[in-house]
C-alpha positions as CSV (number, residue, x, y, z in Angstrom):
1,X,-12.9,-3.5,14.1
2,X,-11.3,-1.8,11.2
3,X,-13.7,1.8,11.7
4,X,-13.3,1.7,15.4
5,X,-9.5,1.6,15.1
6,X,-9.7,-0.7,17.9
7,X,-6.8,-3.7,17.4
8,X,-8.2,-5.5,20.5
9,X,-10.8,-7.3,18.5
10,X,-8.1,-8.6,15.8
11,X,-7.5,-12.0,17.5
12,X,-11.1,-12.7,18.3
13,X,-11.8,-12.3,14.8
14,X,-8.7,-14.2,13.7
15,X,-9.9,-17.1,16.2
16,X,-14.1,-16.8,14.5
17,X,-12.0,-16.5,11.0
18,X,-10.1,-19.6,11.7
19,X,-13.2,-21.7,11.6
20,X,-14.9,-20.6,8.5
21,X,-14.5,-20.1,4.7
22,X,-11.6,-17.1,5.9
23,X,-9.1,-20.1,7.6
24,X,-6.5,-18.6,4.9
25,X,-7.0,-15.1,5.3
26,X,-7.4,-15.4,8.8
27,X,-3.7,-17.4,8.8
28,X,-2.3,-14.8,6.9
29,X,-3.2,-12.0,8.7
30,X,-1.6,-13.8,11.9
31,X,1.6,-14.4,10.5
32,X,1.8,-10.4,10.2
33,X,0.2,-9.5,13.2
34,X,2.3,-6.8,14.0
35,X,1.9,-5.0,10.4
36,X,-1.6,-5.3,10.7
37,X,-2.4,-4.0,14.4
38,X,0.1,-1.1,13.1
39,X,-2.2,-0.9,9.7
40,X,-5.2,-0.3,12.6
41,X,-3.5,1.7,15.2
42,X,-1.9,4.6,12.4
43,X,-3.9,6.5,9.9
44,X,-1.2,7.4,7.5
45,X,0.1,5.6,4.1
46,X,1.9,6.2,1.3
47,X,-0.2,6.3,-1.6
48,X,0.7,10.2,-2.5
49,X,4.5,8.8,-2.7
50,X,3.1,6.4,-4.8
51,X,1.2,8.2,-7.3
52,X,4.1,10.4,-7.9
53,X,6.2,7.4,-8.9
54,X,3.4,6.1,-11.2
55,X,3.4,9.2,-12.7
56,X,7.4,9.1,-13.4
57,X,7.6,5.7,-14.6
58,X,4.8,6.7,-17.2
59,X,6.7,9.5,-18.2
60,X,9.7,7.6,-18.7
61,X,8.0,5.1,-20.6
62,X,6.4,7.7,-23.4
63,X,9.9,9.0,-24.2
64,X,11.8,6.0,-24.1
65,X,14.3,5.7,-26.5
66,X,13.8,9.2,-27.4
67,X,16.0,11.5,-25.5
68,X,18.3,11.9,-23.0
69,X,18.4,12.7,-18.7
70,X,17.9,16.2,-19.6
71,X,14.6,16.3,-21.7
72,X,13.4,13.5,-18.9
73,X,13.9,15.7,-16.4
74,X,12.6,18.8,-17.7
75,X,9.5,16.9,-18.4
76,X,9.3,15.5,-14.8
77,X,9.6,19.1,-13.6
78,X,7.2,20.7,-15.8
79,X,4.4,17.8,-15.0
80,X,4.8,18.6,-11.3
């Protein structure tokens, strides 16, 4: 279902889901249908975004308490 980016199948396996040891996951999952048939359907995310703000809050965390906006953002900029 998930490698043949074919949404289709996600309420047949929700329904065979529903009657075994995945009855939560499989409730889940339904609430947020929409999300997840969008999850299937689009091949982009946001994890680059994400790793850039990991690396920002790590910075801030090594100099906190130690300098000001300016050092902070010379260090962002030269860590790029």
């Amino acid at each position: 279902m998930l490698r043949g980016d074919d949404a289709s199948l996600l309420e047949g396996w929700i329904a065979e889901a529903g009657n075994s040891e995945l009855a939560s996951m499989a409730a889940g999952i339904s609430r947020d249908i929409e999300a997840v048939r969008g999850a299937i359907n689009h091949r982009w995310t946001t994890s680059p975004v994400e790793g850039q703000i990991n690396r920002v809050k790590t910075l801030k965390r090594q100099m906190y308490g130690r300098a000001g906006y300016a050092l902070l953002r010379s260090r962002v900029l030269m860590a790029t």
